[in-house]
Residue, then its C-alpha position, 0 to 999 in steps of 0.5 A: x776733298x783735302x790734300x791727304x785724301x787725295x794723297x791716299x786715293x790716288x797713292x801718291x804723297x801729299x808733298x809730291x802732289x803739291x810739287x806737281x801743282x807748284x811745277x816743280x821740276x823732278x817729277x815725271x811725266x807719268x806721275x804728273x798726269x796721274x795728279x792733274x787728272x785725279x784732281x780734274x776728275x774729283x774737282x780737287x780744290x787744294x787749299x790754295x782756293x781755301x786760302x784765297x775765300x779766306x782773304x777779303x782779296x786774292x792772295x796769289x802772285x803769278x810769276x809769269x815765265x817762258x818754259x825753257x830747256x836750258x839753264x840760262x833763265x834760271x842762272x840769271x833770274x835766281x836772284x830776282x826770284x828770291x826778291x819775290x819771294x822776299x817781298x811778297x811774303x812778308x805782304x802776305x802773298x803766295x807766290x805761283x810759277x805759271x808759264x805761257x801756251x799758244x800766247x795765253x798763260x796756261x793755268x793748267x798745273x794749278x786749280x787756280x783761275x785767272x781771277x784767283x791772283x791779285x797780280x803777275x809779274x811778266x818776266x823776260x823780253x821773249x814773252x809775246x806781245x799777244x801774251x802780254x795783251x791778253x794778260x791786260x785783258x785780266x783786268x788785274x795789275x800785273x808788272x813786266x820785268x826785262x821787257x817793255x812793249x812800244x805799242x802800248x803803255x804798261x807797268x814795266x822795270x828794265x835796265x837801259x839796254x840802249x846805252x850799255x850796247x853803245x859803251x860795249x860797242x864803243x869798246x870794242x871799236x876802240x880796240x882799233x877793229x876795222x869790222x865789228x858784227x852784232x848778233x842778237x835773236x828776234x828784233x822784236x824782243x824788246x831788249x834785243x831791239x834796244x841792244x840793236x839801237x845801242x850797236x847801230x848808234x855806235x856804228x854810224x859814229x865811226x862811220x863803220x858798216x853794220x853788219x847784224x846777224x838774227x838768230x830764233x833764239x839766244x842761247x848757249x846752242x845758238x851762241x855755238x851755231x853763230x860761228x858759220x854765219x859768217x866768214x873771217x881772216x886773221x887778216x882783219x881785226x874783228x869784234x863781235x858783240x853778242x845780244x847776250x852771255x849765253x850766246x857769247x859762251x856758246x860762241x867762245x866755247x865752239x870757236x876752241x875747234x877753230x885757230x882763232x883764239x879771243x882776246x888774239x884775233x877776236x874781240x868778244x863781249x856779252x850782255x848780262x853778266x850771268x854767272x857763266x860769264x866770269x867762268x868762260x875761257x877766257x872771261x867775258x866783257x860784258x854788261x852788269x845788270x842789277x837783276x836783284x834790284x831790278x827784282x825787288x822795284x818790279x815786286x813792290x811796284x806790283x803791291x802798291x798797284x794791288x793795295x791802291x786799287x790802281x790796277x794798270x792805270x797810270x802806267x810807269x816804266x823805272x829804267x835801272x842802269x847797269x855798268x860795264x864789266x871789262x874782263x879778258x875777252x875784250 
């Protein structure tokens, strides 16, 4: 069955079903349904499978992604895709979103298998370690971009969270504060865990008590709930130094209700340098990270394991630095 008969079958337009099948957004639910279970119904194989059989190797590139609600993985990541994108279409790929279900990648909104891609790139540090491991299982080269795993050697590009923490802290301390807090979402998301180790290592230099808070997650909504984790006067000379931007602005933005003002009576910074972070009231400190190169080193790695045949042998983690971004809030 082609594309248009399905498309006049089930009444609904060709550019929509392709839209539902890439997991566009825009579509609803109603209409989404009514695409996956005509296609499971009529064993509907788009010419994404057509192309592949024509290939003497898979075709498809599997960006792997956590599905979230907000707008933070967009903001930072629209760079890096369009590196993707870039790089893999001029190679003569065809690039897939796919996103994880209890720890495994759902293949559901594709007729794709696993089998059908020649690789994934694995973005973001929230990924499980499960979902991670049961990608190596593929056997198919795949690439994790901002995340590493310290059980197991793999194909990884991240920046060097570690230092960049310790600057951002180091500044904050050189402000003269006699408290300075940290937080952060799960310890065991890989940059979180670095950040943490970068905060801790400034601390202990200056003799400093750590004091470090742990969130389920790091968005702008938890950034806003980190303002009743803890208690503090205009008596002291604070700092606080948040795992990332969004939790920064979401901080920044629920303290407004408050009589604490930033750079004033606190001294702020983030990590990432998202596009929020320059818009925020007043500018975010934080750290740059070269999300476009770091972008185009995780694609051309993927190619050259997929056209050397490698797979995931001789694993190789490129640490891209980034800078620090001194603006108004520290």
């Amino acid at each position: 069955m082609t594309l248009k008969e399905l498309s006049e079958k089930i009444d609904i337009s060709p550019s929509t079903i392709s839209r539902v099948l890439n997991d566009k957004p825009g579509i609803s639910k109603k209409t989404r349904d009514k695409v996956f279970q005509a296609v499971k119904k009529e064993g509907f194989s788009p010419n994404y499978l057509a192309k592949n059989l024509a290939f003497s190797k898979a075709k498809f590139i599997g960006i792997v992604a956590r599905k979230r609600f907000q707008d933070q993985d967009s903001l930072f990541f629209s760079h890096t895709l369009s590196q993707f994108q870039d790089i893999f279409v001029s190679n003569g790929f065809i690039v897939i979103p796919l996103y994880y279900n209890d720890d495994e990648i759902d293949f559901a909104n594709t007729p794709l298998s696993p089998q059908d891609f020649a690789g994934f790139i694995v973005r973001g540090q929230s990924i499980p370690t499960k979902t991670i491991l049961s990608i190596q299982q593929y056997n198919i080269p795949f690439v994790l971009l901002e995340n590493n795993l310290r059980q197991t050697k793999v194909n990884s590009v991240i920046c060097n969270d570690e230092e960049l923490e310790y600057q951002l802290t180091k500044l904050v301390i050189n402000k003269g504060v006699n408290r300075i807090l940290h937080v952060t979402g799960p310890s065991s998301w890989y940059n979180n865990f670095e950040r943490i180790k970068g905060y801790e290592k400034a601390i202990n230099e200056n003799s400093l008590k750590s004091e470090i808070y742990y969130l389920d997650d790091t968005t702008l909504d938890y950034g806003k709930k980190a303002i009743s984790l803890f208690k503090f006067s205009k008596k002291e000379k604070i700092g606080i130094t948040f795992a990332n931007d969004a939790m920064a602005v979401g901080f920044i933005h629920a303290l407004r209700t408050t009589e604490f003002s930033i750079p004033k009576d606190l001294y702020i910074t983030g990590f990432d340098d998202i596009p929020w972070a320059h818009l925020s009231n007043p500018p975010l400190t934080t750290a740059k990270i070269a999300v476009a190169q770091m972008g185009r080193l995780a694609a051309n790695r993927l190619v050259e394991l997929i056209n050397s045949n490698e797979k995931n042998s001789n694993p190789i983690t490129i640490i891209v630095s980034g800078e620090i971004v001194i603006r108004e809030s520290c």
